[in-house]
N, CA, C and O atoms as a DFTB+ gen file, in Angstrom:
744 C
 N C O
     1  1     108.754      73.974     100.985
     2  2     108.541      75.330     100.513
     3  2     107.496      75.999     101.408
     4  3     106.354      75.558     101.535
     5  1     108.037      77.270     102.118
     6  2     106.896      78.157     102.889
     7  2     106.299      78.997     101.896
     8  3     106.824      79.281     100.820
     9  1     104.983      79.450     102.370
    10  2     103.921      80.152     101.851
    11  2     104.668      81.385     101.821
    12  3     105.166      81.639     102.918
    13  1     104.917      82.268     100.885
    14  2     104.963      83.610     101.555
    15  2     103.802      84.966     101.756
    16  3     103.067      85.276     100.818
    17  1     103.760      85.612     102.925
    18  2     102.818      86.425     103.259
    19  2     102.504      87.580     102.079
    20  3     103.161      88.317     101.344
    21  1     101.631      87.393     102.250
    22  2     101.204      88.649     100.905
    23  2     101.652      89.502     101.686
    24  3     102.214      89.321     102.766
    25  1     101.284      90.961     100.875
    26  2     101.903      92.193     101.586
    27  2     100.767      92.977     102.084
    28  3     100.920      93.905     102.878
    29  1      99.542      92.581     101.587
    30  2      98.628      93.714     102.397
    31  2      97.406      92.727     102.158
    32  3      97.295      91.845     101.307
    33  1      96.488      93.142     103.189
    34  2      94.791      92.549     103.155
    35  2      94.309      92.633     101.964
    36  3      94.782      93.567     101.317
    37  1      93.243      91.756     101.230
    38  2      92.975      92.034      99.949
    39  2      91.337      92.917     100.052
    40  3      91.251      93.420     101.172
    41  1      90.523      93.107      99.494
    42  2      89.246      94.058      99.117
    43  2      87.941      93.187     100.690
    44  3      87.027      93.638     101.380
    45  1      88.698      91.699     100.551
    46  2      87.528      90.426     100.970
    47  2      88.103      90.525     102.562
    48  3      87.319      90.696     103.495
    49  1      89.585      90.394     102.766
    50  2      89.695      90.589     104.113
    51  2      89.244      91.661     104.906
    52  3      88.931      91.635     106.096
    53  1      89.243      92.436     104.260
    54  2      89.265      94.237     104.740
    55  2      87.735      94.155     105.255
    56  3      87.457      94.254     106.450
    57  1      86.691      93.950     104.162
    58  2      85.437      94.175     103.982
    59  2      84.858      92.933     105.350
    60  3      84.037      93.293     106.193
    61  1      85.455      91.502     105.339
    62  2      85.348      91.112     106.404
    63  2      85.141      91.280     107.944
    64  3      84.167      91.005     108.645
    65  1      86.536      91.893     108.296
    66  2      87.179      92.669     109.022
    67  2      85.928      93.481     109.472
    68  3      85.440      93.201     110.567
    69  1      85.481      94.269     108.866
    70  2      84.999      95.659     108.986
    71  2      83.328      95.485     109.396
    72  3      82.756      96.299     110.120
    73  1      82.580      94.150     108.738
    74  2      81.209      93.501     108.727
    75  2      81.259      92.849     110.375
    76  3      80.414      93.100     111.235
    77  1      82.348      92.047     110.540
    78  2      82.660      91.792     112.071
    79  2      82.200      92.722     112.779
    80  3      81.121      92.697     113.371
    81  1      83.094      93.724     112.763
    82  2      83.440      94.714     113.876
    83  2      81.752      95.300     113.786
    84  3      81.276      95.892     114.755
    85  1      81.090      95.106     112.766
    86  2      79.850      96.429     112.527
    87  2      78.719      95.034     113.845
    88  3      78.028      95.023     114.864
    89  1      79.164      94.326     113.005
    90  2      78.105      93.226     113.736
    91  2      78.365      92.982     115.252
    92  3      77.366      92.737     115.929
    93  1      79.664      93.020     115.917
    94  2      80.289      92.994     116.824
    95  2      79.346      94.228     117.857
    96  3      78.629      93.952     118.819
    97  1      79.604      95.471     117.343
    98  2      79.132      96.660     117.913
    99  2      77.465      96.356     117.730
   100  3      76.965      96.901     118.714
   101  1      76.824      95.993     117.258
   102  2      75.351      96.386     116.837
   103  2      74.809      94.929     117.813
   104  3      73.635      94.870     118.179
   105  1      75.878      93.728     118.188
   106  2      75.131      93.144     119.100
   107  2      75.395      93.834     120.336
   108  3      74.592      93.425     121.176
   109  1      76.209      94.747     120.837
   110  2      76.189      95.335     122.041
   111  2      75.288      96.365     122.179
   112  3      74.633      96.462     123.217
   113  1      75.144      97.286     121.117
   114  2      74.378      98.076     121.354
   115  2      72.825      97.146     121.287
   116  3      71.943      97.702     121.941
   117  1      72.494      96.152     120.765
   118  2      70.838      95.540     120.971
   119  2      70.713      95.418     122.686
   120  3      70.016      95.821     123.616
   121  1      72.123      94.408     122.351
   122  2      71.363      93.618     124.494
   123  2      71.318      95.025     125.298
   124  3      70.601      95.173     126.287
   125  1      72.100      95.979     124.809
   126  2      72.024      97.195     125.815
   127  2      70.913      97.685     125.818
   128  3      70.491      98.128     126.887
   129  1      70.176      97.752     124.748
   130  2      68.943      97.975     124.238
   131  2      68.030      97.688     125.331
   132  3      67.713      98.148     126.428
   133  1      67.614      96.275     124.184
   134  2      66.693      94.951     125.714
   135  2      67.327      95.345     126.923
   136  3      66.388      95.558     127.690
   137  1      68.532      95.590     127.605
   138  2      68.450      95.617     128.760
   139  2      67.732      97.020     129.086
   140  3      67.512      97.289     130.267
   141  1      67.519      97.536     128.505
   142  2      67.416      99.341     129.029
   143  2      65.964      99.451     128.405
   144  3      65.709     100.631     128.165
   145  1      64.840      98.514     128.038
   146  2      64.003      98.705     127.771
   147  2      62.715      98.401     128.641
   148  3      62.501      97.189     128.603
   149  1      61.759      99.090     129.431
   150  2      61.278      98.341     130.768
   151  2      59.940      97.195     129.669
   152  3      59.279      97.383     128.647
   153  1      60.136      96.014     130.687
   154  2      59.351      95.131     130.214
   155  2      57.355      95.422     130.479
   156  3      56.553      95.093     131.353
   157  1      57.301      95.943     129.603
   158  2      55.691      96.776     129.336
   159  2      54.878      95.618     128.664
   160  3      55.382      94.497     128.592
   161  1      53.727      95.853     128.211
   162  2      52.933      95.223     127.481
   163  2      53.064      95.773     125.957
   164  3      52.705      95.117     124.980
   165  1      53.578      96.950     125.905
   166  2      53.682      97.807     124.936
   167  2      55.133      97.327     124.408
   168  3      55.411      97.516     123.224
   169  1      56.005      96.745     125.222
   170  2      57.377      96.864     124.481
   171  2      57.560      95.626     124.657
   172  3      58.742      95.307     124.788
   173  1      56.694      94.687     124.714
   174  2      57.200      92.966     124.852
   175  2      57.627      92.512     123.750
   176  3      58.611      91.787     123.903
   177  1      57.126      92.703     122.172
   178  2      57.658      92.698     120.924
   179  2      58.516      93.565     120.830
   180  3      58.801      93.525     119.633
   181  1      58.946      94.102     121.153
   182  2      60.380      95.434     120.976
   183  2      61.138      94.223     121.509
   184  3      61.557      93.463     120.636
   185  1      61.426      93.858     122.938
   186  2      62.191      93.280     123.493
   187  2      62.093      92.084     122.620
   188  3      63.247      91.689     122.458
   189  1      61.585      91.619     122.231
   190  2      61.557      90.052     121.342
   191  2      62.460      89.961     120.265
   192  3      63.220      89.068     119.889
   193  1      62.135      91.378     119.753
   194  2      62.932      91.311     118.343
   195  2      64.191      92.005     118.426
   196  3      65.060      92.044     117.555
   197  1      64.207      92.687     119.849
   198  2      65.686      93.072     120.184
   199  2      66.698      91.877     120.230
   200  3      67.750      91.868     119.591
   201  1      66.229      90.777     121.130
   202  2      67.057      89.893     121.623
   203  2      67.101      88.696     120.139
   204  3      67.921      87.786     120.018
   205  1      66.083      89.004     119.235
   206  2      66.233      88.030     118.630
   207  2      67.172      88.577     117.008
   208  3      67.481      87.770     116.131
   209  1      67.444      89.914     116.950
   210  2      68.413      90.465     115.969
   211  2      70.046      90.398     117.212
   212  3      71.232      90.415     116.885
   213  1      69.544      90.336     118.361
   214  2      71.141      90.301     118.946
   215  2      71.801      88.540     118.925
   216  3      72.955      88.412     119.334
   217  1      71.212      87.537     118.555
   218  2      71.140      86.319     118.255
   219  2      71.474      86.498     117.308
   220  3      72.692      86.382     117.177
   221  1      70.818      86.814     116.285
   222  2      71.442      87.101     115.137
   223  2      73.207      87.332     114.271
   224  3      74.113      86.806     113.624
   225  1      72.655      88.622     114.969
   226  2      74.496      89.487     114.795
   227  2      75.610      88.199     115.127
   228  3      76.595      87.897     114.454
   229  1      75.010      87.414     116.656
   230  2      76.100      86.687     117.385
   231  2      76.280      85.758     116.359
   232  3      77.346      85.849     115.751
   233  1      75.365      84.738     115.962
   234  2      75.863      83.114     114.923
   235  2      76.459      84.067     113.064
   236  3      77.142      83.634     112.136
   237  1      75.823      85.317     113.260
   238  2      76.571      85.941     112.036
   239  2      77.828      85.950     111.964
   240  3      78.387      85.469     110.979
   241  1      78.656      86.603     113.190
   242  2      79.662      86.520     113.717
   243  2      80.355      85.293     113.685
   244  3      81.467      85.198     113.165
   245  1      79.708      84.258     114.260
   246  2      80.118      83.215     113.978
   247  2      80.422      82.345     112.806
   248  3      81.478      81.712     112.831
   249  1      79.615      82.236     111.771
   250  2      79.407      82.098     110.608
   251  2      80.866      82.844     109.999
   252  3      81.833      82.171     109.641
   253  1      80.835      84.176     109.960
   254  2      82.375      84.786     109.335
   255  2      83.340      84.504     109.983
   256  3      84.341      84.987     109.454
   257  1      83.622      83.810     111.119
   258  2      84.857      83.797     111.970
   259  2      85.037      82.545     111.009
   260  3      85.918      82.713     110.166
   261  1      84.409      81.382     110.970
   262  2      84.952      80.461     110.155
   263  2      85.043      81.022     108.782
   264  3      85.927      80.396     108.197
   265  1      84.657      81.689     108.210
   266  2      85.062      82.390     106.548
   267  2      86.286      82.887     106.460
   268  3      86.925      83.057     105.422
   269  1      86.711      83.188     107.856
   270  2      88.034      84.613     107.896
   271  2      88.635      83.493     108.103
   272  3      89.533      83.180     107.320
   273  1      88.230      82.452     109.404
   274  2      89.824      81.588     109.627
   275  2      90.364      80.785     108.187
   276  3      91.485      80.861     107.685
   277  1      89.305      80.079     107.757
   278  2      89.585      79.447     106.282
   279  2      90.195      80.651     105.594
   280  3      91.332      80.885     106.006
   281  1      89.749      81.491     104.645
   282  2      90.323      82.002     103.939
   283  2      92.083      82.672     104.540
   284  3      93.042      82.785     103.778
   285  1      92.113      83.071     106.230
   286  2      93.416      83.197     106.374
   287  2      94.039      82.280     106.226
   288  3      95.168      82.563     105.826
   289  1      93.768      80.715     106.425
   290  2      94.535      80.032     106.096
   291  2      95.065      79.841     104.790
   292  3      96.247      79.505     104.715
   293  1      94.434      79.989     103.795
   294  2      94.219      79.843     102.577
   295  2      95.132      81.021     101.709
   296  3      96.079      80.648     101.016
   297  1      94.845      82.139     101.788
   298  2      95.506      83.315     101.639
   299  2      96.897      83.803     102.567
   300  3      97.961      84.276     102.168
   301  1      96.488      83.526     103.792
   302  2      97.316      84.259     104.760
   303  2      96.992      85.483     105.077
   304  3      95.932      85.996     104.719
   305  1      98.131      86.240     105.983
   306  2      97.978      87.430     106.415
   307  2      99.123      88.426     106.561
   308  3     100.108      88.343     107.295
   309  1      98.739      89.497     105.604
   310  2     100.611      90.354     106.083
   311  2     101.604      90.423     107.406
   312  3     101.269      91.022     108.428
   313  1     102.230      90.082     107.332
   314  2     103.608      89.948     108.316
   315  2     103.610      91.018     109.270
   316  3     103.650      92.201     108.932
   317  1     103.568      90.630     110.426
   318  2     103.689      92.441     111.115
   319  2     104.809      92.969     111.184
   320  3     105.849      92.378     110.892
   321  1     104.747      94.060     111.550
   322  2     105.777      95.613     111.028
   323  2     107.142      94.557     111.730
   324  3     106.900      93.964     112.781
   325  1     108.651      94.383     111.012
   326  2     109.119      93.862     112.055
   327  2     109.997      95.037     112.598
   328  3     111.122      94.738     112.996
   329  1     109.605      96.327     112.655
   330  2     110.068      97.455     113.385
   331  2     109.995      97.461     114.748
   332  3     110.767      97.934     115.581
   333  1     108.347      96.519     114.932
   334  2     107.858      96.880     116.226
   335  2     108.856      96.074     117.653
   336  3     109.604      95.100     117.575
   337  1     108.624      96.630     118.462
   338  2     109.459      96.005     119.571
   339  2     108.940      94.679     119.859
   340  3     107.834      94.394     119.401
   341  1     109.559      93.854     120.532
   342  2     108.770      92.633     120.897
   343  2     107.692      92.494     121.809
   344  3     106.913      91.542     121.831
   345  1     107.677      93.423     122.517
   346  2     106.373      93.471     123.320
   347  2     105.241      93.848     122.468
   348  3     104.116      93.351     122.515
   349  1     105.604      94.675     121.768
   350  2     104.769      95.111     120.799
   351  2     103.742      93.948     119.931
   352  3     102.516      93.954     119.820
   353  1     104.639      93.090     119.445
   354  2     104.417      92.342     118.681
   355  2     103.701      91.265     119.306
   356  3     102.623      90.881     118.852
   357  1     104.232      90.759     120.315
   358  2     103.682      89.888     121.448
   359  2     102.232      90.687     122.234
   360  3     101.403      89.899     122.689
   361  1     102.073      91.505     122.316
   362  2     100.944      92.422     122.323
   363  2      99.745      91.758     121.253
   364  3      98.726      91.144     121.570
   365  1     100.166      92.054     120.101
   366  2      99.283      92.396     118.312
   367  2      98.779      91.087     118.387
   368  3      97.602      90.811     118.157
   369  1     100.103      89.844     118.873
   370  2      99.645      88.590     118.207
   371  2      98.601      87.945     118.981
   372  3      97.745      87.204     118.498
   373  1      98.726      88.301     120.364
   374  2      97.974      87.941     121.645
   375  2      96.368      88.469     121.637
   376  3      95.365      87.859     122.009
   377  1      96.484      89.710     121.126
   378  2      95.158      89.849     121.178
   379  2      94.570      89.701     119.839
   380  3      93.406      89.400     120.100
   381  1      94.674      89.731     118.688
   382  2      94.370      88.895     117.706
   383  2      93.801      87.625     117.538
   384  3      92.846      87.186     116.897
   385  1      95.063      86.928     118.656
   386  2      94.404      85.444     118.770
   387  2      93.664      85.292     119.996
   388  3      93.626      84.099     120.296
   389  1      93.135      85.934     120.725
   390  2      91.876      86.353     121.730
   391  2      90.567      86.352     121.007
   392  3      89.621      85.566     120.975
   393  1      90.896      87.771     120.302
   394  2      89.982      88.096     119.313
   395  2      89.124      87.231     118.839
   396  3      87.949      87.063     119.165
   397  1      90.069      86.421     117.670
   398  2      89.469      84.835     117.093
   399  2      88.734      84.033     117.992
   400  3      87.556      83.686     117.913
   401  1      89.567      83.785     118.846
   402  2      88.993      82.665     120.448
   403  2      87.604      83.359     120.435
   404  3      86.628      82.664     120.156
   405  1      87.428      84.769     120.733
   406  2      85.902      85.136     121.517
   407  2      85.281      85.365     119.982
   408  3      84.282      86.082     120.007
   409  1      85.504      85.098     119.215
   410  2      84.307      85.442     117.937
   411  2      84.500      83.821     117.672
   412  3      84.613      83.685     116.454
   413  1      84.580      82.584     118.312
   414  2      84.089      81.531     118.391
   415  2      83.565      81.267     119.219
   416  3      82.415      80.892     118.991
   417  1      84.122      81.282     121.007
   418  2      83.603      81.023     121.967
   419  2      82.086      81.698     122.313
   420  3      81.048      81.120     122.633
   421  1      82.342      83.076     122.136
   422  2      81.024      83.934     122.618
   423  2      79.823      83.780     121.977
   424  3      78.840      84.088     122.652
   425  1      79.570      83.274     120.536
   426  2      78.675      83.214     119.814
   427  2      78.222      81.608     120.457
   428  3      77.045      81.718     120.798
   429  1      78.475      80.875     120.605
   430  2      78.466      79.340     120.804
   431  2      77.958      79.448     122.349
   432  3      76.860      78.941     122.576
   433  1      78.645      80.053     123.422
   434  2      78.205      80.143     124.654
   435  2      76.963      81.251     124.509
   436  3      76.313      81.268     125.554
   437  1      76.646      81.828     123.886
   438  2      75.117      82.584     123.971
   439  2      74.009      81.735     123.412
   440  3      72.834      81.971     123.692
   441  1      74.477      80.474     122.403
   442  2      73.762      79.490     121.878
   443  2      73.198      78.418     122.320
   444  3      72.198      77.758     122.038
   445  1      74.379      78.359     123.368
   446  2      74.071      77.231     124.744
   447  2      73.004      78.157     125.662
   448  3      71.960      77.749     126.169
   449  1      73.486      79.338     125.726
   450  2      72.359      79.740     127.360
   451  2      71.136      79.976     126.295
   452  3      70.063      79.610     126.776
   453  1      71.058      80.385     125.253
   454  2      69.309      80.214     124.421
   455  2      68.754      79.269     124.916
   456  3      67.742      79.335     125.615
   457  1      69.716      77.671     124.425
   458  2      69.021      76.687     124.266
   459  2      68.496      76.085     125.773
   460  3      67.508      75.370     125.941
   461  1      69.655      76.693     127.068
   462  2      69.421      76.664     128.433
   463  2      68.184      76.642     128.989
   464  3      67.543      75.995     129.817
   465  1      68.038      77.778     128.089
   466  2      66.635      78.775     128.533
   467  2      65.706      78.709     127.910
   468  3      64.847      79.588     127.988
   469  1      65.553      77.391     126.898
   470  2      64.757      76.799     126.323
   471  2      63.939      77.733     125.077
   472  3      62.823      77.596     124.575
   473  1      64.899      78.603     124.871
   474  2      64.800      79.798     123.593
   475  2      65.334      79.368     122.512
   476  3      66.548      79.523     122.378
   477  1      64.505      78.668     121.386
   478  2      65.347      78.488     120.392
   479  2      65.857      79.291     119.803
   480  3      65.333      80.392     119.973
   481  1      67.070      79.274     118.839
   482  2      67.426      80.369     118.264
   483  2      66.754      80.324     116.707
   484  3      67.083      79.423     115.935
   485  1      65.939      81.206     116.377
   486  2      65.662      81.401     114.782
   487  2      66.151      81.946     114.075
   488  3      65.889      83.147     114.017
   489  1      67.277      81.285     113.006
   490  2      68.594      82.584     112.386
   491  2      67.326      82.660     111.269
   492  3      66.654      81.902     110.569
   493  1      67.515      84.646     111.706
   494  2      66.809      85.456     110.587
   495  2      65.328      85.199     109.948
   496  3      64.922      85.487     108.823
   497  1      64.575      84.487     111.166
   498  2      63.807      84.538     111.214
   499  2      62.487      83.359     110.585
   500  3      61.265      83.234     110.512
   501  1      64.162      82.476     110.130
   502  2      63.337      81.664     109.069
   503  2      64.138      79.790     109.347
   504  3      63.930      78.754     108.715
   505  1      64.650      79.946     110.022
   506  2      65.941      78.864     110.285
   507  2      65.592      78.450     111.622
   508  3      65.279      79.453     112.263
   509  1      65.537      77.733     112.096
   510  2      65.089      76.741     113.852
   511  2      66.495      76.572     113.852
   512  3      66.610      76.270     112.664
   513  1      68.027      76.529     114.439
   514  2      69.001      76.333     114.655
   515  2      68.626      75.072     115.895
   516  3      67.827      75.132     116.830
   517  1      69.439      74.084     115.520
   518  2      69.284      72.775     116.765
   519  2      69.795      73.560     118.267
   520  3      70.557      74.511     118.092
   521  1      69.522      73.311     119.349
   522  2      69.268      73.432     120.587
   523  2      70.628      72.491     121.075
   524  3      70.568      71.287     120.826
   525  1      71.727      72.972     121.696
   526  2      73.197      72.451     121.829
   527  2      72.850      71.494     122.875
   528  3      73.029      70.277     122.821
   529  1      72.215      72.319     124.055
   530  2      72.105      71.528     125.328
   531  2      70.505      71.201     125.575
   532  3      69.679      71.099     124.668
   533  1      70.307      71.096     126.615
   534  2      68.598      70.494     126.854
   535  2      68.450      71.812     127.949
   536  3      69.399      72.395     128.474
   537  1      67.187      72.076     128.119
   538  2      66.614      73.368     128.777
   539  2      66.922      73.165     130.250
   540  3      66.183      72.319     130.753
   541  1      67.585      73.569     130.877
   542  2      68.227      73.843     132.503
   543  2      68.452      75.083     132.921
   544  3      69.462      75.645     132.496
   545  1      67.503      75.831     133.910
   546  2      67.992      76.994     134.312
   547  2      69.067      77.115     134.873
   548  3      69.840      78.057     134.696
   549  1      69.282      75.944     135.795
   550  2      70.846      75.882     136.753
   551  2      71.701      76.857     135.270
   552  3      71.975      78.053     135.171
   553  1      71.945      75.501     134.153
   554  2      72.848      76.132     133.236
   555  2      72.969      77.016     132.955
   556  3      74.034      77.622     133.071
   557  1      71.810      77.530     132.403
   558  2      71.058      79.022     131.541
   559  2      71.642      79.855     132.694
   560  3      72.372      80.818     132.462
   561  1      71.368      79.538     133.728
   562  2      72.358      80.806     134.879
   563  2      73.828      81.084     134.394
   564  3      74.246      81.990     133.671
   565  1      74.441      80.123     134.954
   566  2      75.750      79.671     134.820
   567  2      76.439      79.942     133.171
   568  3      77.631      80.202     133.010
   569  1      75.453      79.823     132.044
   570  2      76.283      80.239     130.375
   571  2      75.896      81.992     130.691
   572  3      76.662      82.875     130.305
   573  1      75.100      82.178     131.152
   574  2      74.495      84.378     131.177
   575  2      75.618      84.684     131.814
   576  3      76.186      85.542     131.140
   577  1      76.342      84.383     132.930
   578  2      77.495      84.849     133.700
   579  2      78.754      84.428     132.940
   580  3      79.741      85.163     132.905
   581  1      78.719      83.462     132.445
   582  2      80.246      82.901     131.489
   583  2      80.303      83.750     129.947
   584  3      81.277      83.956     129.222
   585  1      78.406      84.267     129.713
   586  2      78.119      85.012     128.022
   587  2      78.694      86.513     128.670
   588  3      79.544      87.081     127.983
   589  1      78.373      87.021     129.651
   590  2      78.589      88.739     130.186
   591  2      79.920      89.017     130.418
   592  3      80.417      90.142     130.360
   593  1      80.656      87.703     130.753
   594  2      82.641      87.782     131.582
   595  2      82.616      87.843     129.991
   596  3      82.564      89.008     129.598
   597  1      82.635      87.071     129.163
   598  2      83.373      86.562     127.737
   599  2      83.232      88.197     127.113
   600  3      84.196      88.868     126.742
   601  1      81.814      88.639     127.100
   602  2      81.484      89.901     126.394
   603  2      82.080      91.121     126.628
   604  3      82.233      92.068     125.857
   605  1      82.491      90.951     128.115
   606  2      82.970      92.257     128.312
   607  2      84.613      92.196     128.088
   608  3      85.331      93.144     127.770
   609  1      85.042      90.732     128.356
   610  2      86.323      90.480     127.933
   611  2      86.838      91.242     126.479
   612  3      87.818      91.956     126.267
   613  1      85.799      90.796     125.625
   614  2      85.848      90.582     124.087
   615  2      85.532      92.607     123.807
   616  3      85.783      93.150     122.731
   617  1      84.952      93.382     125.074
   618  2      85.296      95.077     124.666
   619  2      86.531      95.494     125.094
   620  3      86.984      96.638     125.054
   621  1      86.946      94.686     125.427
   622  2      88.158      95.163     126.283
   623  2      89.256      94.758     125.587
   624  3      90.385      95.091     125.946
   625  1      89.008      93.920     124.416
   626  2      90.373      93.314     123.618
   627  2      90.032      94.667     122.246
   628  3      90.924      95.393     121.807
   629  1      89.019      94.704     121.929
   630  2      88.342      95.342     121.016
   631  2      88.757      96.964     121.545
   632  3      89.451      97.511     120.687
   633  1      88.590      97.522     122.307
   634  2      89.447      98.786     122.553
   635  2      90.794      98.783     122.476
   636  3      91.381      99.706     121.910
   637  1      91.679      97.378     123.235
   638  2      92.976      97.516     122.428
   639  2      93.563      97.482     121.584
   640  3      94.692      97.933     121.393
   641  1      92.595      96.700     120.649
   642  2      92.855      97.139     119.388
   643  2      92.475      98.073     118.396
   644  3      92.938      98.310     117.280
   645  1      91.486      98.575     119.071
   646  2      91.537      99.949     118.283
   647  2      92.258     101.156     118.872
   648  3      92.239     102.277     118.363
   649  1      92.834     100.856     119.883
   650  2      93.844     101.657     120.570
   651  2      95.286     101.637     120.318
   652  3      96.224     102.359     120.655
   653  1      95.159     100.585     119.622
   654  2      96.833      99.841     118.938
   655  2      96.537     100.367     117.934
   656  3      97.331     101.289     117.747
   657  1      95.581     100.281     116.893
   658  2      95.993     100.784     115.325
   659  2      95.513     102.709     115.453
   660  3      95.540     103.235     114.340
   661  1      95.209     103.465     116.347
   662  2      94.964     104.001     116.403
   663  2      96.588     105.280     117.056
   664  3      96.919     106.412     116.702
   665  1      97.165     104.299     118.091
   666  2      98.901     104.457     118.241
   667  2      99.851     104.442     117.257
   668  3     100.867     105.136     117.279
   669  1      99.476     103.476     116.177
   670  2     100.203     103.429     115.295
   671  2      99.871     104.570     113.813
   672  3     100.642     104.682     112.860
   673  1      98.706     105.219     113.948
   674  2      98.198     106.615     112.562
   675  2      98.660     107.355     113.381
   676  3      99.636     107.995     112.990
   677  1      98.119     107.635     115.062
   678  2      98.740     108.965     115.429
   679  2     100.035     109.377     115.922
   680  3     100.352     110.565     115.880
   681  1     101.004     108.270     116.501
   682  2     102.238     108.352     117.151
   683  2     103.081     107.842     116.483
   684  3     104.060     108.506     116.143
   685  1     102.939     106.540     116.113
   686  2     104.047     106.067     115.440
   687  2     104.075     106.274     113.811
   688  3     104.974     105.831     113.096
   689  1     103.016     106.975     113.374
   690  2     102.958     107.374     112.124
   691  2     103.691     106.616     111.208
   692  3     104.550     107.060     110.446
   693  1     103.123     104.821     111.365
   694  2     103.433     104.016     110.218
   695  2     101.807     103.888     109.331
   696  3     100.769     104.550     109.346
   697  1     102.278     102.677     108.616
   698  2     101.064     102.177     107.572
   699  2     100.395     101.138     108.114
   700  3      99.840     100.395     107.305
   701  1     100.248     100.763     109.802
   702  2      99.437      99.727     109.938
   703  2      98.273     100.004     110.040
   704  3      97.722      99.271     109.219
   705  1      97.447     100.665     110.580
   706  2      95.993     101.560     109.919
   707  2      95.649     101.231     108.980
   708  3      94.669     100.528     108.734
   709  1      96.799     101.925     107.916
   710  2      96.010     101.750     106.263
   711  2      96.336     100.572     106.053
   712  3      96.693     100.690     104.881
   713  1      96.534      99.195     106.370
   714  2      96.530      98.162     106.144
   715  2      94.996      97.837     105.916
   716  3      94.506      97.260     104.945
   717  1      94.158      98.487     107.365
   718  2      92.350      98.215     107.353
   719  2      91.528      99.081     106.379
   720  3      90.564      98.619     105.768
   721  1      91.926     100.295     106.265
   722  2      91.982     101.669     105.412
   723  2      92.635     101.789     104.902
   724  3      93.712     102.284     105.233
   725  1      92.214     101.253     103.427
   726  2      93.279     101.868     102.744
   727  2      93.390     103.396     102.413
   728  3      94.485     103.939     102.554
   729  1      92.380     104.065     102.010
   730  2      92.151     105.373     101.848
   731  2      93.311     105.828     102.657
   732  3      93.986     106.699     102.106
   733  1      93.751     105.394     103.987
   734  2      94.843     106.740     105.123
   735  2      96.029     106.172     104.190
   736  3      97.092     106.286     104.800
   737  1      96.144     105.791     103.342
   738  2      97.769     105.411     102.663
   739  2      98.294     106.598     102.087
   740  3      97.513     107.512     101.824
   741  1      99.534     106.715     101.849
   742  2     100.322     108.123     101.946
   743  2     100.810     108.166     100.615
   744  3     101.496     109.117     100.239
């Protein structure tokens, strides 16, 4: 006996979904931050607590990617439109499962270049998180260039998909939008 797909996201996926994406954006806008902040005597605690809420956001991220994968397994996920063409679809599923990949990989490879760089990570200020690797700048080089490819990868999947559900409210004027929103439902 197969599972069958519910028909729409429930209150927990949606709200998921949406805490990602907020946390997703708010670690780009920090490191952009720290990066764009000149290293002063005056802004050395600015920069501290920049980089250490953008740590944050990242194992947060991480933390819900395993909540979302369990519970999709658990629940599932609505069926996509089968209107769409196959590229289409082969499109949705591809970067979806990107998606997932870099809201595991990217949080974990910024955890390694912390621990590289002999920065522990303190979740929220109150938590010592164990140290993956042992302190090596060689590495700590080498995870900052593998954390910046992954990151910028991970805006670039993240615009297509908001460029995909955004094709589908204004052009193709179906209900996959209000699948995330429900409010745009007709």
């Amino acid at each position: 006996m197969t599972k069958k797909s519910p028909s729409n996201y429930n209150a927990l996926q949606i709200g998921l979904h949406w805490l990602v994406a907020l946390l997703i954006l708010a670690a780009f806008i920090l490191v952009w931050t720290f990066d764009n902040t000149p290293l002063a005597p005056d802004t050395f605690k600015l920069k501290l607590q920049l980089i250490a809420w953008h740590k944050w956001a990242g194992i947060t991220v991480l933390m819900l990617f395993f909540v979302r994968l369990i519970y999709k397994l658990i629940r599932g996920t609505p069926a996509i439109d089968p209107e769409l063409k196959p590229i289409e679809r082969k499109m949705a599923v591809s970067v979806h499962h990107l998606l997932y990949l870099l809201m595991l990989v990217l949080p974990m490879v910024g955890w390694m270049l912390s621990s590289a760089k002999g920065y522990p990570v303190m979740l929220y200020g109150v938590w010592q998180m164990p140290d993956l690797v042992a302190k090596d700048e060689a590495l700590a080089h080498t995870l900052k260039e593998i954390h910046e490819l992954l990151a910028n990868g991970l805006m670039v999947l993240v615009g297509l998909h908001a460029a995909g559900a955004l094709k589908h409210y204004f052009i193709d004027k179906d209900g996959t939008l209000a699948r995330m929103l429900p409010f745009l439902k007709r």
